[in-house]
C-alpha positions, -999 to 999 in steps of 0.1 A, spaced: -96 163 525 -77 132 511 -42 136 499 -43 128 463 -7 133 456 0 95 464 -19 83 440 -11 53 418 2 70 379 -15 56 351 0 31 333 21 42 303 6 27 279 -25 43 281 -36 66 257 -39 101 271 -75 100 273 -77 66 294 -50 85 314 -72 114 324 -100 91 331 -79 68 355 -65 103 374 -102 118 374 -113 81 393 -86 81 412 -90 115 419 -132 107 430 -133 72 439 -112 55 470 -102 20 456 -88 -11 470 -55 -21 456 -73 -49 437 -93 -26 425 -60 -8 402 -64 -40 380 -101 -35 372 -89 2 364 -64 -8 344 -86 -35 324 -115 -8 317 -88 19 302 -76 -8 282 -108 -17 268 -117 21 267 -85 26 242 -92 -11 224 -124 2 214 -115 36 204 -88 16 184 -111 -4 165 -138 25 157 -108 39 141 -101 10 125 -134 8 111 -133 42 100 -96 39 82 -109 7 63 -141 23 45 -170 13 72 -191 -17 86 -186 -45 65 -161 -63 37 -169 -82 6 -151 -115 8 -131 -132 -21 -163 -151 -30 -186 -116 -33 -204 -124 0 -207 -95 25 -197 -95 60 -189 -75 94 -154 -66 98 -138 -78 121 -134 -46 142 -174 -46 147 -168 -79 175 -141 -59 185 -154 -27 192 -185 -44 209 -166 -68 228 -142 -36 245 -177 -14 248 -191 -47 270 -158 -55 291 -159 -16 295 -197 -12 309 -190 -39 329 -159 -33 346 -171 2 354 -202 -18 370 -181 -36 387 -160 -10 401 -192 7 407 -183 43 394 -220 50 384 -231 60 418 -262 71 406 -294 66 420 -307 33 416 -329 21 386 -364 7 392 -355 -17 361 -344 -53 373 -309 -55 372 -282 -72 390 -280 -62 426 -268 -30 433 -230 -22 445 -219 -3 482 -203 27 470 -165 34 470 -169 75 463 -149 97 481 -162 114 508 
């Protein structure tokens, strides 16, 4: 059994939800130190897109009417699609899915870095 009490703390300015998430990974997964940064960049899009859903819900929904009457996204749409990509694929990338593989083409498929 791996001795987990060495392992890297979250950073602080993660919400405490990102911060569960980055102790449960740490907890299943053995990373390469390089590997902390991609962490670190998926909780942060984790929490920016939480941030902007909530954002979204605070300002009334979907979309704005513009000074000139003409209706259009707000802003915290791109937002919260842009995190929800970075997310998916830093997760990918860090290849925490460790499912089997799909039969649908993809990009190639990732060596595994669960714990044993």
């Amino acid at each position: 059994m791996t001795d987990l009490s060495n392992l890297p703390q979250p950073p602080v300015h993660l919400t405490d939800e990102a911060a569960a998430w980055w102790r449960d990974v740490l907890r299943d997964f053995e990373l390469a130190p390089h590997h902390l940064r991609l962490l670190r960049a998926a909780c942060e899009a984790w929490d920016r897109m939480q941030q902007a859903r909530q954002a979204l819900a605070d300002h009334g929904g979907l979309t704005f009417t513009d000074e000139r009457g003409v209706i259009r996204a707000h802003p915290a749409v791109a937002m919260e699609r842009d995190a929800r990509v970075a997310f998916a694929r830093l997760v990918r990338e860090l290849d925490l899915d460790g499912g089997a593989l799909s039969e649908a083409p993809r990009p190639p498929a990732l060596t595994s870095n669960r714990r044993n």
